[in-house]
N, C-alpha and C positions, 0 to 999 in steps of 0.2 A: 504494500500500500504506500503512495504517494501523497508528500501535500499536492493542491494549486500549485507550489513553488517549485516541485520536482524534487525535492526531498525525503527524508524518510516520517514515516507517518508513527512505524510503529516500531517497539524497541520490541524483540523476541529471545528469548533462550532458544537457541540452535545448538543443534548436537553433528560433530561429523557423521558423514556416509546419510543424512537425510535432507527433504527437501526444505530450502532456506525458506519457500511459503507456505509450510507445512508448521512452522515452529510456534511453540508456544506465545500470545502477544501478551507481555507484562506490564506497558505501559502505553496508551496512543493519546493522539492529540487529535483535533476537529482538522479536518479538511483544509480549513481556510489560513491557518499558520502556517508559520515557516518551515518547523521541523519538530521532532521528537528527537532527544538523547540520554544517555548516559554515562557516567560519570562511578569510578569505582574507588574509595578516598580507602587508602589503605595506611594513612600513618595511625590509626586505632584497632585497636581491635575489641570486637570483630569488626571487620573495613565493614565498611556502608554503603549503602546505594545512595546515587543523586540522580533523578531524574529533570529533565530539564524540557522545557515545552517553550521551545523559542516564538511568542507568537508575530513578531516583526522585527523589523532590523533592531530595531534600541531596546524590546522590551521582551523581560521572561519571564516563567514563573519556574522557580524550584522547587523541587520534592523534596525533601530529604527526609529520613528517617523513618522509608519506611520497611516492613519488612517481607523479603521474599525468601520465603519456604518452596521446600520441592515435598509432597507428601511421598508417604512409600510406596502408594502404590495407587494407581492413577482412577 
């Protein structure tokens, strides 16, 4: 998935040997922003996620703090 901008829309957990639009989506943003990303801050532990939702050029909003689990069993 694409914004309008040609960016990425959605952040996923991909695993090798499967298909990249096949992957789990953790985090998206609307359509009409700039992009989806993230960010892995590892000087704590446990490192943390930063999701980031660029919606224009000057302006974003950050996630942090929150938390992603894999369960054991799907």
């Amino acid at each position: 998935m694409a914004t309008t901008s040609g960016y990425a829309r959605t952040v996923r957990i991909w695993r090798r040997g499967t298909q990249a639009d096949q992957a789990q989506v953790i985090f998206e943003v609307v359509a009409d922003h700039v992009e989806a990303g993230c960010n892995i801050e590892r000087t704590v532990v446990p490192p943390r996620l930063w999701f980031v939702d660029q919606v224009d050029a000057f302006n974003s909003a950050t996630h942090r703090d929150w938390l992603a689990i894999r369960p054991r069993e799907p």
